[in-house]
N, C-alpha and C positions, 0 to 999 in steps of 0.2 A: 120228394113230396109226392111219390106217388100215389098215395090214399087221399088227396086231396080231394073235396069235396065242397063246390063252391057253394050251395046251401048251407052247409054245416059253416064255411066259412064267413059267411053274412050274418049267419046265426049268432056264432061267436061274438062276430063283431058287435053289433045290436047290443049284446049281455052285456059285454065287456066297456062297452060303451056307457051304458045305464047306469052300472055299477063304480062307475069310474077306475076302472082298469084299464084303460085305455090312453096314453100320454103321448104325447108329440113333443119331440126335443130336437127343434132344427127339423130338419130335413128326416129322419128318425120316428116310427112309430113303437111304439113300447106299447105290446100287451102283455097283462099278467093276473095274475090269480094270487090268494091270499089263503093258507090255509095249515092245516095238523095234516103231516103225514103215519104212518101207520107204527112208528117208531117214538111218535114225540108229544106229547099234547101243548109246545112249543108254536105257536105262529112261525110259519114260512113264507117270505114272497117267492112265489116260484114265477119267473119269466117265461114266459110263451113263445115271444118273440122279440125279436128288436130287426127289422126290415126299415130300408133305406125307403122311402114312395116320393122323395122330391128328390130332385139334383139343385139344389139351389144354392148350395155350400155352406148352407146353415149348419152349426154346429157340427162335427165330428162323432165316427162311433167311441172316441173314447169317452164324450162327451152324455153319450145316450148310456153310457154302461154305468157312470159316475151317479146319472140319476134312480138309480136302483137303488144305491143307499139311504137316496133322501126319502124314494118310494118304503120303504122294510119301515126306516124311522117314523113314518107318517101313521104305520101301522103298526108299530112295536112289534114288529119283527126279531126272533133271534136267530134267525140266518136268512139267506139268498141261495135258491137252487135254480142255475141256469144251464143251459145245455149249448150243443154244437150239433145242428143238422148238417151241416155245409162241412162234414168230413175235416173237419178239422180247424177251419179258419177262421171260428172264434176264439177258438183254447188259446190263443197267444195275448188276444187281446183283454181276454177275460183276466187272464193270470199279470197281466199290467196293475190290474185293479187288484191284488191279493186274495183272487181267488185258486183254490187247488184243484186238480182231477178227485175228485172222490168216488170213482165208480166210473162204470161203461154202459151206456142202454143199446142193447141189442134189440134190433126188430129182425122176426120172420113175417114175410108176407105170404097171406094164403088167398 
């Protein structure tokens, strides 16, 4: 997360919060976006994030991944695009939930 930018990041938050993009599940924050990409004029929930912010032991990450479908459903969603910044260590958990690899997002930073 080296382009992190804590302005942008509060910013985010704020929208996302307004809009109700924003869920706590347990221990668990889920932020996400709702929308057509360039491909579909199909609704997508696309997740943002799913970060841990309490140690409390409240609910589990497979717990916070499960609520993604009821989030899609809430918005008649016909799919869910989530991703892996942590190099790998969501892909195992995601694909519990019957999701696939569909693609790779590469970044260059300048």
């Amino acid at each position: 997360m080296s382009l992190a930018d804590e302005g942008a990041t509060l910013g985010y938050l704020h929208t996302a919060v307004s809009l109700g993009h924003a869920r706590f599940v347990g221990d668990y924050l889920i932020l996400f976006d709702v929308g057509c990409d360039w491909y579909s004029a199909k609704l997508i929930l696309f997740e943002q994030i799913i970060i841990r912010v309490y140690r409390e032991g409240q609910a589990t990450l497979d717990d916070a991944i499960a609520v993604l479908d009821r989030i899609a459903a809430e918005y008649s969603c016909s799919a869910i695009a989530v991703g892996d910044s942590q190099r790998g260590y969501m892909v195992e958990a995601y694909q519990r939930h019957g999701y696939t690899v569909s693609g790779t997002t590469l970044l260059k930073q300048l």
